[in-house]
C-alpha positions in Angstrom: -16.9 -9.9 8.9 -13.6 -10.8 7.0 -14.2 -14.4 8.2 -17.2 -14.6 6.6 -16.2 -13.0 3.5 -13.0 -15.6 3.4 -15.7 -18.6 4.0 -16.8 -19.0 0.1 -12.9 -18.8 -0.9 -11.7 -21.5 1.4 -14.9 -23.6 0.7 -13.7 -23.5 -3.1 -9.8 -24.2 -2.3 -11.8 -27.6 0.3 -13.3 -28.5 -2.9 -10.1 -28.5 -4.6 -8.2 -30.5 -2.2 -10.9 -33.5 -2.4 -11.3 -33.8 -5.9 -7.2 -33.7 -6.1 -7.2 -36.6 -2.6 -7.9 -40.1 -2.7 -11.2 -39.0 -1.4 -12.3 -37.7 -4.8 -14.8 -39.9 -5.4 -16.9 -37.3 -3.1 -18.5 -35.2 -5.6 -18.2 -31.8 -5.1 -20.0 -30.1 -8.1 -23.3 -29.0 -6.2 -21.3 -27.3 -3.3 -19.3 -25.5 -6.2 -22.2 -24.1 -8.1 -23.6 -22.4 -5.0 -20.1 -20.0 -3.4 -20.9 -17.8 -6.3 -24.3 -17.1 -4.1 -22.5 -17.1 -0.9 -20.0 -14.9 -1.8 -22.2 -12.3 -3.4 -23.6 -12.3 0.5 -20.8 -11.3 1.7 -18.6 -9.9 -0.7 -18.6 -6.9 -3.5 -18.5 -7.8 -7.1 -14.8 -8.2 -7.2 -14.8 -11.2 -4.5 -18.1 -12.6 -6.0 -16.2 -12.5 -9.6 -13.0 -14.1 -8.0 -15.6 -17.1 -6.7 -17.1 -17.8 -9.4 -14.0 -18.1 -11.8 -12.5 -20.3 -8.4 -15.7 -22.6 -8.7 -15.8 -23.1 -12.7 -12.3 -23.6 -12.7 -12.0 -26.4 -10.0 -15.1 -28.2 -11.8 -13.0 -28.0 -14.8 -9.8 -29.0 -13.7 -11.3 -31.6 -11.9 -13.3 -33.1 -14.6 -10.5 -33.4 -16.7 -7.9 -34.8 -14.4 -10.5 -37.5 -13.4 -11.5 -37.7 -17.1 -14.8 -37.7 -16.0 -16.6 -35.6 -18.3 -20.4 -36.5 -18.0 -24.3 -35.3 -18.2 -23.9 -34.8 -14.6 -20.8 -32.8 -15.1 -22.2 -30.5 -17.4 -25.3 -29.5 -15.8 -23.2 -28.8 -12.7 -21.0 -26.9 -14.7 -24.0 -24.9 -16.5 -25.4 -24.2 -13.3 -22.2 -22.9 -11.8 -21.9 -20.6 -14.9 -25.5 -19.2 -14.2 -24.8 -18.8 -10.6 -21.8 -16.8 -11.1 -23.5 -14.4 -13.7 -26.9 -14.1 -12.0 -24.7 -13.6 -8.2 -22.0 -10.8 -9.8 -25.1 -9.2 -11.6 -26.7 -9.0 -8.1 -23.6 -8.0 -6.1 -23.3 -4.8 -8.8 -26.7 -4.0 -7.7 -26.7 -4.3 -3.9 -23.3 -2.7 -3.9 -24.9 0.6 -6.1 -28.3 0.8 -4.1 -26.2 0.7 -0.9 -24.1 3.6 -1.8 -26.7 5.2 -3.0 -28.2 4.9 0.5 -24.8 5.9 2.2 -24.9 9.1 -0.1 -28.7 9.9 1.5 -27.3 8.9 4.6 -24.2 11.5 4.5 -26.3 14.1 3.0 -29.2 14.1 6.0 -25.7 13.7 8.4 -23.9 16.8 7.0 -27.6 18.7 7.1 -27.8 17.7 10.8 -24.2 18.4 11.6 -25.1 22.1 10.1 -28.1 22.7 12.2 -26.5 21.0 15.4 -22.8 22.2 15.0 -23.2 25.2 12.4 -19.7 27.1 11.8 -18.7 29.8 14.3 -17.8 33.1 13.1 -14.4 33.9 12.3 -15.1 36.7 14.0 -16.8 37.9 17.1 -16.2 41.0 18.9 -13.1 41.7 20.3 -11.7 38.2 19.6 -11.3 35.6 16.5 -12.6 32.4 16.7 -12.2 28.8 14.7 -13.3 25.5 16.0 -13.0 22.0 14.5 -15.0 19.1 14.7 -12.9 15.3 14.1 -15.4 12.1 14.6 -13.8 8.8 15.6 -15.8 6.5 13.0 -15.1 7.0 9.6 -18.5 7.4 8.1 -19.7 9.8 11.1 -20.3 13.5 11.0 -22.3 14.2 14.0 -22.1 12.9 17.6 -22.1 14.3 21.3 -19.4 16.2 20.9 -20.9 20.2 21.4 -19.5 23.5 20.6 -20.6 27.1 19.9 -19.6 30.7 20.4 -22.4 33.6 20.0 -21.8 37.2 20.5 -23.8 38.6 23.4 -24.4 41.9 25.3 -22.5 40.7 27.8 -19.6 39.7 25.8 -18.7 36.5 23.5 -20.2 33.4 24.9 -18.4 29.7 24.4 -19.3 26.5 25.4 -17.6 23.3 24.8 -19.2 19.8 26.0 -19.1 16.0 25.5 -22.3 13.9 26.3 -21.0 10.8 27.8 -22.3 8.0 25.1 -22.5 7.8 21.9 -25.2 7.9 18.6 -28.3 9.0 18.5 -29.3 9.4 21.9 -26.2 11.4 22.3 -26.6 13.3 19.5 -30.3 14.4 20.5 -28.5 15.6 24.2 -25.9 17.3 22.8 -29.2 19.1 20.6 -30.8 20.2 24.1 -27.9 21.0 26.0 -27.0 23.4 22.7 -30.7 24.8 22.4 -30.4 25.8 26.1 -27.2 27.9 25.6 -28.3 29.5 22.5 -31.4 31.3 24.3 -29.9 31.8 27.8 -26.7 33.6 27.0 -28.6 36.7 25.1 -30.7 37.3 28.4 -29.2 35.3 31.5 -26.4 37.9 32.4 -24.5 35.2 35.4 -22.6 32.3 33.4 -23.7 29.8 36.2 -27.3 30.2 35.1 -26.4 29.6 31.9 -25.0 26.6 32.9 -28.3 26.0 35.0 -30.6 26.2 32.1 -28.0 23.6 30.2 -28.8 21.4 33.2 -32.4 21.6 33.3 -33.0 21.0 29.5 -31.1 18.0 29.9 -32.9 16.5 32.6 -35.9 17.1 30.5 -34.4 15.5 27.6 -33.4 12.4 29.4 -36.7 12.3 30.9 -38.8 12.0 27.7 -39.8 8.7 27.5 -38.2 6.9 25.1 -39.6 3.9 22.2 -36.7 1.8 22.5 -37.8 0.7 25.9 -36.8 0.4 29.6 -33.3 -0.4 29.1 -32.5 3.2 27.1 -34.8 4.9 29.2 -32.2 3.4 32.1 -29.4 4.8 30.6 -30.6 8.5 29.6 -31.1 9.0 33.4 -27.5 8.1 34.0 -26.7 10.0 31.4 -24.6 13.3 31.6 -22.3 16.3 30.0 -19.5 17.7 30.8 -19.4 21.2 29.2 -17.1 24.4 30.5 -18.6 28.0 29.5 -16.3 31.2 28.5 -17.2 34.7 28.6 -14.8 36.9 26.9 -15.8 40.9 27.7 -15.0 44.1 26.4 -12.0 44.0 29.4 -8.9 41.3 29.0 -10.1 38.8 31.2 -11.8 35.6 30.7 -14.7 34.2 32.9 -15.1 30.3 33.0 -17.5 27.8 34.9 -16.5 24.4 34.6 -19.0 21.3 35.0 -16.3 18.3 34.6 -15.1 19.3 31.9 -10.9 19.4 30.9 -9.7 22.7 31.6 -9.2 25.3 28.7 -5.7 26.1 27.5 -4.5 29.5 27.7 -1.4 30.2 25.3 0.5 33.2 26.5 3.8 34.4 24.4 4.5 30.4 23.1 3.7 28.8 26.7 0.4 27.0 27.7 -1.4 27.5 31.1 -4.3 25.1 32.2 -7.3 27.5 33.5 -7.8 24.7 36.4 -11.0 24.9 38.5 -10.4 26.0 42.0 -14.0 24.4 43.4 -14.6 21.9 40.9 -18.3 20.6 39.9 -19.9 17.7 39.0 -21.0 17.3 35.5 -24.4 18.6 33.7 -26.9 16.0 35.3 -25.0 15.5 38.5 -26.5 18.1 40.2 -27.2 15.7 43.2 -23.7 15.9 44.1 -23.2 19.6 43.9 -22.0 21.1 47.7 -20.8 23.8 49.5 -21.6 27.6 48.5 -22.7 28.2 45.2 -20.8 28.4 42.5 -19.0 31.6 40.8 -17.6 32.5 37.2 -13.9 32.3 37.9 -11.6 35.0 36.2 -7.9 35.1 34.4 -6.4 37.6 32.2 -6.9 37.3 28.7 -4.6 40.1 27.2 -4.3 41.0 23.7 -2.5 38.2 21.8 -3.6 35.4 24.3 -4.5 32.4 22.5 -7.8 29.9 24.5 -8.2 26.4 23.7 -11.8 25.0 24.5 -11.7 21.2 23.7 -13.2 17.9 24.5 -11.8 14.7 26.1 -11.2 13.1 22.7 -7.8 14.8 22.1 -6.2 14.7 25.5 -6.9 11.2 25.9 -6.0 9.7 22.7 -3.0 6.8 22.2 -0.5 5.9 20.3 0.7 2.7 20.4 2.7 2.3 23.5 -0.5 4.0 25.6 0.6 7.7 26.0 -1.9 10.2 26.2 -1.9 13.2 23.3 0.4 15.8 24.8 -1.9 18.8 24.0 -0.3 21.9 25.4 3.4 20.6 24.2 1.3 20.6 20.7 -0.4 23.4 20.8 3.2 25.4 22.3 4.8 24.1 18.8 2.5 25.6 16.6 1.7 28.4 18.3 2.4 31.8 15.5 0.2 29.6 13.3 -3.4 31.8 12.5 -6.5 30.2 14.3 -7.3 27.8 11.2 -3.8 26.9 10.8 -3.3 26.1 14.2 -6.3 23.9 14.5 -5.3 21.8 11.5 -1.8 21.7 12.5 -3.4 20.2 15.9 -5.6 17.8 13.7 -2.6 16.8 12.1 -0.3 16.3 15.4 -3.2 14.1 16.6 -3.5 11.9 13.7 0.0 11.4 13.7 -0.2 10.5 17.0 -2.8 7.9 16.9 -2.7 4.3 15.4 -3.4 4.4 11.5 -4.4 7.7 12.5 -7.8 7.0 13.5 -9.5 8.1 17.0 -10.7 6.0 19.5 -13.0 9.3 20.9 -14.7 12.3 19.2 -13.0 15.5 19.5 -13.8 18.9 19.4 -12.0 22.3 19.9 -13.0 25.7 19.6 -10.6 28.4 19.6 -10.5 31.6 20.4 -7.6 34.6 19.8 -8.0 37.9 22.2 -7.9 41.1 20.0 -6.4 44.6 20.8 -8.4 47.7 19.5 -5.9 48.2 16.7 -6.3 44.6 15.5 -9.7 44.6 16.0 -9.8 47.3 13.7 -7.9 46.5 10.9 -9.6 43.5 10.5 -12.6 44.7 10.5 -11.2 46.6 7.7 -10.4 43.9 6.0 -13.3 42.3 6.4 -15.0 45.3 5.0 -13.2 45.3 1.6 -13.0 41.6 1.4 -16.9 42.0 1.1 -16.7 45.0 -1.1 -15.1 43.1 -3.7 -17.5 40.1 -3.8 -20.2 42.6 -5.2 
């Protein structure tokens, strides 16, 4: 792309070197009038206007250093002049109705991003809860990165996943794999069938037929997502079933434990290679003032510039008195910092949750309580 937009420029400065060689009898008027036209294809206004000025000035400087001022001359000279002002007329034009698409194209992104990934709660149950959402490409708000935590009879429900992929196909797994967990965890009471009715919506996503044709359709059924599930109950413990995914992070008084599967299992969509007995929430203690990290593959596995991985838990171990939506940003920040001109190669995700005592759990409630009395 910045090849293309150089081409007009160094067509113009061509020009310039011929007329000012022995070779200048080639005329180079015609080929002058037209970068104005060229440039507004693949440039803004700005490089369009910078052209054009390039273009008129060449034929002038030209014209008079060969003193060869003439009807032909002129007209290529009034046609270069038209050019420019029709071509940086245009450019303004294509360059407003494009935004203007962009901003219709960020607004239906956000409105999907609100359905798909809607905020958590700060506050569920006996825990508080943030989460942040970081897309790799600039423009991007949505992809198949997945998060959400609902409160339940059973306890507070979490699920972190990543859809291996990316755009719209991913997006629209991430959307069934969500829908799934949304309905099972108010009436499914075992975390594994949870996880089982993740699975089967996806395998009935990826087996919709699909109107871009064979090839897609080939890659939705090797599609899958790794996703890990939490249950935090009324007790200090946390239950966890983990389908590929990277381990949570349990902070305990400043120092980070990974809550490592002891049977590990293949991913959502890989049922085929699920063995042995079936599988079982697995329990740790979650005490008061426990701090659980539920994230994606997007921040342990992005680089700096000499390769190393993100070092998460030495992260997360530095900022760790920070509240839940300081912490996160202070992660956010960590990461950036860490990456090359702080942009990610991966999406990331994290959803974190803070274990309450009764006295805590209290007084924010209280809190809460008159935080809302004085809105009204």
């Amino acid at each position: 792309m910045r090849l293309a937009q150089c081409v007009p420029f160094m067509i113009v400065l061509m020009a310039l070197g011929i007329e000012l060689s022995p070779a200048h009898v080639v005329y180079t008027g015609p080929v002058l009038a037209a970068m104005p036209a060229l440039a507004s294809l693949t440039t803004g206004p700005k490089g369009t206007l910078a052209t054009a000025t390039g273009a008129v000035a060449v034929t002038l400087i030209t014209a008079t250093l060969h003193q060869s001022w003439g009807g032909q001359v002129y007209s290529n000279l009034a046609a270069a002049v038209v050019v420019s002002i029709v071509s940086v007329t245009m450019s303004k034009a294509v360059r407003t109705r494009r935004q203007s698409e962009l901003n219709q194209v960020r607004r239906v992104a956000v409105a999907a991003q609100q359905v798909l990934l809607r905020p958590v709660p700060t506050r569920l149950g006996p825990v508080r809860v943030a989460s942040m959402y970081l897309a790799a490409e600039t423009e991007a708000q949505i992809g198949g990165d997945l998060y959400e935590a609902l409160q339940t009879r059973y306890g507070v429900r979490m699920i972190v996943g990543d859809v291996r992929g990316k755009g719209l196909p991913a997006v629209r797994l991430a959307a069934a794999v969500l829908g799934a967990f949304r309905e099972a965890v108010h009436y499914e009471e075992d975390l594994v069938e949870v996880m089982h009715h993740c699975a089967a919506a996806l395998r009935r996503e990826c087996a919709v037929p699909s109107a871009a044709g064979q090839d897609e359709a080939r890659d939705q059924a090797e599609d899958f997502v790794t996703a890990v599930v939490a249950q935090v109950p009324d007790t200090f413990v946390v239950q966890v079933v983990n389908r590929g995914h990277p381990p949570p992070l349990l902070l305990r008084q400043g120092k980070v434990q990974a809550l490592m599967p002891t049977s590990p299992l293949p991913p959502l969509g890989l049922e085929d290679f699920l063995t042995g007995p079936p599988a079982k929430p697995e329990s740790y203690p979650f005490a008061p003032g426990d701090r659980l990290l539920l994230h994606t593959d997007g921040v342990i596995e992005a680089r700096n510039r000499d390769n190393d991985f993100f070092a998460l838990p030495q992260a997360m171990e530095a900022v760790h008195s920070r509240t839940p939506p300081e912490f996160l940003e202070q992660l956010h920040q960590a990461l950036i910092r860490h990456t090359p001109q702080g942009r990610l190669a991966d999406d990331a995700a994290m959803l974190l949750v803070d274990r309450l005592d009764e006295e805590a759990g209290t007084q924010v409630d209280a809190a809460a309580a008159i935080s809302i009395d004085r809105t009204h």
